[in-house]
C-alpha positions as CSV (number, residue, x, y, z in Angstrom):
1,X,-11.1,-28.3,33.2
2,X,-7.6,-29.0,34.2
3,X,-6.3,-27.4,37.4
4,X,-4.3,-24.4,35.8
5,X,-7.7,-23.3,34.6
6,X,-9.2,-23.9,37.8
7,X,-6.2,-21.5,39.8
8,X,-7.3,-19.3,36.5
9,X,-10.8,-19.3,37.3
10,X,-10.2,-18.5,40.7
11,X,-7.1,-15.5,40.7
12,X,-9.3,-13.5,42.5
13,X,-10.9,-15.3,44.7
14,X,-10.3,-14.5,48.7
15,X,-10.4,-18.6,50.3
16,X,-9.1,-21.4,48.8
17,X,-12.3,-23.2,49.6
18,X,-14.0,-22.3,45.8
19,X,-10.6,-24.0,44.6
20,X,-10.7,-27.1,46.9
21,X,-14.3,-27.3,45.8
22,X,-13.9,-27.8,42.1
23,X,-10.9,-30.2,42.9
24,X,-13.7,-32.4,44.7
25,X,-16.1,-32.1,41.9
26,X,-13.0,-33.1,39.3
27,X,-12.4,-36.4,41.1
28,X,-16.6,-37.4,41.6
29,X,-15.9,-39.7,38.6
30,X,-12.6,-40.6,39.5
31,X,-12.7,-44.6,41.6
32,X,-9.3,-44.3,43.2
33,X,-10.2,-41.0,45.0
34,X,-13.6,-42.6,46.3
35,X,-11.8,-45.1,47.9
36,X,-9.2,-42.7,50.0
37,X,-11.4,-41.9,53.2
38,X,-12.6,-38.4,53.5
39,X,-9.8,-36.6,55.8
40,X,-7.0,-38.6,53.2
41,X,-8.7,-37.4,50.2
42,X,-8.9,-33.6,51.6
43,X,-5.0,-34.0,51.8
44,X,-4.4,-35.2,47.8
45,X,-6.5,-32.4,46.8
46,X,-4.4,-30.2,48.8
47,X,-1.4,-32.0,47.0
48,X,-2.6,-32.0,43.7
49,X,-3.2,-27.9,44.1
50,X,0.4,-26.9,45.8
51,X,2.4,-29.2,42.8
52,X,0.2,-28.3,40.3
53,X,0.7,-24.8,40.7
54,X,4.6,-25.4,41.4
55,X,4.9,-26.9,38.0
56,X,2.6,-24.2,36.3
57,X,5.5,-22.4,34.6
58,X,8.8,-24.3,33.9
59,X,11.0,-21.6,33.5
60,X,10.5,-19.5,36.3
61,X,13.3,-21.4,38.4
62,X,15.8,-20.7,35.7
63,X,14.4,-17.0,35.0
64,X,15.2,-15.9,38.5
65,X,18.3,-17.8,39.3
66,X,19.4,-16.0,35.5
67,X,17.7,-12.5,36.5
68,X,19.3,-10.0,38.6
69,X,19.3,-10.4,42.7
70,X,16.3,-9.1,44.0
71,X,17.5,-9.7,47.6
72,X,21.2,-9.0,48.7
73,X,21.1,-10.8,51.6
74,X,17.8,-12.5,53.2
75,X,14.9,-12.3,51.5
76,X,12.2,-10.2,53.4
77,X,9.0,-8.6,53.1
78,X,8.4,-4.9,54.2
79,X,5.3,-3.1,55.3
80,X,4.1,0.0,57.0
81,X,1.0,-0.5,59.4
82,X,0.0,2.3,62.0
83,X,3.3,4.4,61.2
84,X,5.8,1.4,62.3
85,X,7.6,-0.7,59.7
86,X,7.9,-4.3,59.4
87,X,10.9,-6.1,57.8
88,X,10.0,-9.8,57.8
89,X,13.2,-12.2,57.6
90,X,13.0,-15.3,55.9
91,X,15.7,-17.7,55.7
92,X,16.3,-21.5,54.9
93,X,17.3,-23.4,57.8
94,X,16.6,-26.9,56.9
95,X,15.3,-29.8,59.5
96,X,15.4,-29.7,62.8
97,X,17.6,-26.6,63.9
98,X,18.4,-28.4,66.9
99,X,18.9,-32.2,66.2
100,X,19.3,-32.5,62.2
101,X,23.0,-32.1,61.4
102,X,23.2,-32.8,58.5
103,X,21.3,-30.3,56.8
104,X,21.5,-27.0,58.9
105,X,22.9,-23.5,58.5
106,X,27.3,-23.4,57.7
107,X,28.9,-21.9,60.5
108,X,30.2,-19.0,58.3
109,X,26.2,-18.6,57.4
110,X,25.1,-18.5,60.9
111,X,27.5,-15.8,61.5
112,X,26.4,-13.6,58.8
113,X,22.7,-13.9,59.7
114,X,23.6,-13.5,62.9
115,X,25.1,-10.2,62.4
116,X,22.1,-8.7,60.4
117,X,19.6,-9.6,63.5
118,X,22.2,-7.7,66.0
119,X,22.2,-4.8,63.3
120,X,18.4,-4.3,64.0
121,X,18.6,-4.2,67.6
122,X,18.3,-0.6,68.9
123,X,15.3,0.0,70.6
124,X,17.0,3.3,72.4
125,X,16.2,4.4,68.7
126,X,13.1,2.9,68.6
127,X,14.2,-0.4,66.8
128,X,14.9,-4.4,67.7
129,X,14.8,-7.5,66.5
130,X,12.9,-10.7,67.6
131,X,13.1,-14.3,66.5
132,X,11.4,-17.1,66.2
133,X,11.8,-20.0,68.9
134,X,15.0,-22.1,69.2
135,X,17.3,-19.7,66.7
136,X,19.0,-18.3,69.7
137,X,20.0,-21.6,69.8
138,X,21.2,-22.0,66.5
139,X,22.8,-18.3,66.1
140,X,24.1,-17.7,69.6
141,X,21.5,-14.8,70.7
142,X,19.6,-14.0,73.4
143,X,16.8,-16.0,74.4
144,X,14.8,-13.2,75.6
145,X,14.3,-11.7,71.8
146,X,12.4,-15.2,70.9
147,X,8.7,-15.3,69.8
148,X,7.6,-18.2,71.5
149,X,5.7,-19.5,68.5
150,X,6.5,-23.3,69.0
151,X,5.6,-23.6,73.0
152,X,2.0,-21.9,72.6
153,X,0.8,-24.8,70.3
154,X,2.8,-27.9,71.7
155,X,0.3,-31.1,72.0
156,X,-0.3,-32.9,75.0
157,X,1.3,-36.1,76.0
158,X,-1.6,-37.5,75.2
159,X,-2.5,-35.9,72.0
160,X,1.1,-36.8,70.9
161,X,0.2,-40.2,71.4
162,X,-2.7,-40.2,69.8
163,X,-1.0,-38.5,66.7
164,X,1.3,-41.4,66.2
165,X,-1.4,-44.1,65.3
166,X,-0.8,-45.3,61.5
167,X,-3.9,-46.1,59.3
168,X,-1.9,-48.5,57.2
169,X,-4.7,-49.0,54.1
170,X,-5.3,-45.1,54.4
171,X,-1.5,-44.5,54.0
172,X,-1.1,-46.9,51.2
173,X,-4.5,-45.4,49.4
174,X,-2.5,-42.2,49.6
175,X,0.9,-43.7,48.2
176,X,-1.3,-44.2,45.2
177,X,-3.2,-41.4,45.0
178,X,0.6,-39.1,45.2
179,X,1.5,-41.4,42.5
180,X,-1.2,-40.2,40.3
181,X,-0.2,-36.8,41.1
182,X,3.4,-37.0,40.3
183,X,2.5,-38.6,36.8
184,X,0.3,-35.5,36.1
185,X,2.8,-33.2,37.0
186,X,6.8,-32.6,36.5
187,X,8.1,-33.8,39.8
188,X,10.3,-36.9,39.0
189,X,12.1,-34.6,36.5
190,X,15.8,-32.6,36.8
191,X,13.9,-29.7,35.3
192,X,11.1,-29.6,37.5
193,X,10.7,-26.9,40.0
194,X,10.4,-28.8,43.3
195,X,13.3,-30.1,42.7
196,X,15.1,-26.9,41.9
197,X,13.8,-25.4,44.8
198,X,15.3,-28.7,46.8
199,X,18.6,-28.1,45.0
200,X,18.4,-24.3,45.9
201,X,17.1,-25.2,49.8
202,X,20.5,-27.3,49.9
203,X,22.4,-24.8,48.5
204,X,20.9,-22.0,51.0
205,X,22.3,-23.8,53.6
206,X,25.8,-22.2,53.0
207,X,25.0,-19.2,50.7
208,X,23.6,-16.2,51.1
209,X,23.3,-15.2,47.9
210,X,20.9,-19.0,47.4
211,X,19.1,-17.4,50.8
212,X,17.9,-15.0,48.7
213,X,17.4,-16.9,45.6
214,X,15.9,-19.1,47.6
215,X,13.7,-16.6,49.0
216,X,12.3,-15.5,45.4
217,X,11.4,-19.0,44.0
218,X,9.0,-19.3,46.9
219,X,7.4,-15.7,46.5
220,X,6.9,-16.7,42.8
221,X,6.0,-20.5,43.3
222,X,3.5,-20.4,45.6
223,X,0.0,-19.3,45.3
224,X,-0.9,-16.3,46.9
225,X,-1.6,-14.8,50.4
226,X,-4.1,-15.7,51.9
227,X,-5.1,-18.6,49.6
228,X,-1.3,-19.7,50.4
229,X,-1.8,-20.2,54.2
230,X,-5.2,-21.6,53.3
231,X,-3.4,-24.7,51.5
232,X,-1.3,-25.4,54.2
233,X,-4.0,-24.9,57.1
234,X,-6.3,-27.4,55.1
235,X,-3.2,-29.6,54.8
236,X,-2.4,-29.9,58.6
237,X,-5.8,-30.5,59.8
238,X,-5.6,-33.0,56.6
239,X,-2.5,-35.0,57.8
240,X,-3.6,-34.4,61.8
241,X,-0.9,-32.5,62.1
242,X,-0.7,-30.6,66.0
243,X,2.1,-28.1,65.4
244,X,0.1,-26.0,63.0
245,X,3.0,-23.5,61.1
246,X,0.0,-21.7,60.0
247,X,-1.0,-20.8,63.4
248,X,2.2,-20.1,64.6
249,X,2.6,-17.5,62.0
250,X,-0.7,-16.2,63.1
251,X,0.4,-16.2,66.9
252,X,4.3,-14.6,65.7
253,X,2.1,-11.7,63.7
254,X,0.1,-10.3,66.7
255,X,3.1,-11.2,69.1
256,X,5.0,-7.8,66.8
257,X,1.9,-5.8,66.8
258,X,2.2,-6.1,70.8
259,X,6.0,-5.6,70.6
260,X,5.8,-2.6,68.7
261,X,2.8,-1.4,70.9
262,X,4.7,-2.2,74.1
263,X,8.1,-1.0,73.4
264,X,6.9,2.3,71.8
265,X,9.2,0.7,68.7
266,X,9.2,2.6,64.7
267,X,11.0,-0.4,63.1
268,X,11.0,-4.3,63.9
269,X,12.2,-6.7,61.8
270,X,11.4,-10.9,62.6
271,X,13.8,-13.3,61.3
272,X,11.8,-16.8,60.8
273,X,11.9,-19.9,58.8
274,X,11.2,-19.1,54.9
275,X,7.6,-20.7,54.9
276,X,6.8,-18.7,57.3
277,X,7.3,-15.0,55.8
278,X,4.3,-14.3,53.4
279,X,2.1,-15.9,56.3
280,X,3.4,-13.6,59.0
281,X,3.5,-10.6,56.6
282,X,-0.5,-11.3,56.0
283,X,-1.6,-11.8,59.0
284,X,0.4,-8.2,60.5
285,X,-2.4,-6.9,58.0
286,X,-5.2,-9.2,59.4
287,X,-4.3,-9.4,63.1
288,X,-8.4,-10.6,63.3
289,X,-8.3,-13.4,60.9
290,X,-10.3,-16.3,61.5
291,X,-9.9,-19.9,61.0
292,X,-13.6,-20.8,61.4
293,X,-15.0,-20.9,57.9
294,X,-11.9,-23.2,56.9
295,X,-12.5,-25.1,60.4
296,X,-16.5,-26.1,59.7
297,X,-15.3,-26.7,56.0
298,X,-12.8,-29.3,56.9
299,X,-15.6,-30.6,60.3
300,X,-18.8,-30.7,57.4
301,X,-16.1,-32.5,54.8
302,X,-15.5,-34.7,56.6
303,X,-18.7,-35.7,58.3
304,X,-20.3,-36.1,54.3
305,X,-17.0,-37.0,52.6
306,X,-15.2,-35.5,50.2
């Protein structure tokens, strides 16, 4: 059974731990992956599942740069929970928004997104606008509309540390395992879709109308909400990873709920990197979520190996 079969098999399902599951029982036979230690092997499987369901459909980068604009200026998700509206922002911003030059918003971009985020902010009428951390920065706003989403999960100086050892056969185990991957799939190619979505990212950068094309490619790329966040949870723990985007969309969701609760608000819209819309826009929905069936999956993997 190859993997499109398996993301067939499982459409419906509610976790991506079924799908991570017949992954593992795919590669039993396979020597390479038996020699990638358990938390490395967790990661490929993650990789295998995020490129192989990039590359599922070849044409769907040229069908929606061809179709019609779905979004005329960011690309957002809207929903209605308790009689208040939710406009999640998403937008491109490349690397670092504060040290990266290279690849970061045009000023003429900035401006315009800028603008839309000061159009929102009303509250006399029962409507604002918040935003994730450092983008006053980048944008020239007021601090004090920031969700602190990137200070509540900072690690530790000593966790930092920690996270910087290098497990050099691990890494290179990895290299080959990746390359296995890449050979399965369409990545190395012009046509393929990471690298239209690379080429789109790029363009973003300086476009609003690629913001928004931009925007679509990753609603139609990417599996499902909330097998979606799932992937990428699995994926940091996977890689060690102590910023978790995953939980900082989680934190930035209930952070709204409280806005709108505090500030007696109809109508709040959160402008935030691109990854993080579908994630923000799932949890609104499930405030509750829990991490702690994904947590003792990942904890029991990697105790009996993968």
């Amino acid at each position: 059974m190859g993997i499109e079969e398996i993301l067939l098999e499982y459409d419906k399902a509610n976790s991506i731990i079924p799908i991570l599951e017949s992954i593992k029982r795919r590669t039993e036979n396979d020597g390479l992956y038996s020699l990638i230690p358990a938390q490395n092997r967790l990661g490929a499987f993650c990789r295998l599942i995020r490129y192989s369901t990039v590359e599922r459909d070849l044409y769907i980068a040229n069908n929606i740069l061809k179709r019609p604009r779905k979004f005329e200026t960011l690309p957002y998700i809207n929903l209605t929970l308790d009689d208040v509206n939710y406009t999640i922002f998403g937008f491109f911003h490349g690397f670092d928004r504060r040290k990266h030059f290279l690849r970061r918003l045009s000023p003429e971009l900035s401006l315009e997104i800028r603008a839309i985020i000061l159009s929102w902010q009303n509250p006399d009428d029962r409507k604002d606008a918040f935003y994730e951390e450092d983008a006053s920065f980048v944008l020239d706003l007021d601090k004090d509309k920031e969700i602190l989403d990137i200070s509540q999960f900072i690690p530790s100086k000593k966790e930092q540390k920690l996270s910087k050892n290098f497990d050099l056969p691990a890494a290179f185990k990895n290299f080959y395992s990746d390359i296995r991957i890449i050979l399965k799939t369409n990545l190395l190619k012009n046509n393929s879709n990471y690298y239209k979505l690379h080429y789109l990212g790029n363009k973003a950068l300086k476009s609003m109308h690629y913001q928004g094309k931009t925007g679509e490619l990753y609603l139609d790329l990417f599996l499902r909400e909330p097998l979606f966040l799932e992937l990428e949870y699995v994926s940091e723990k996977a890689a060690n990873t102590k910023l978790s985007n995953v939980k900082r969309s989680h934190f930035t969701a209930n952070m709204l709920l409280e806005k709108a609760k505090s500030g007696n608000l109809n109508n709040i819209a959160y402008f935030g990197g691109l990854a993080h819309m579908s994630q923000i826009a799932y949890f609104l929905k499930n405030p509750d979520y829990s991490f702690n069936a994904l947590d003792c999956y990942i904890k029991e993997g990697f105790i009996k190996g993968y």
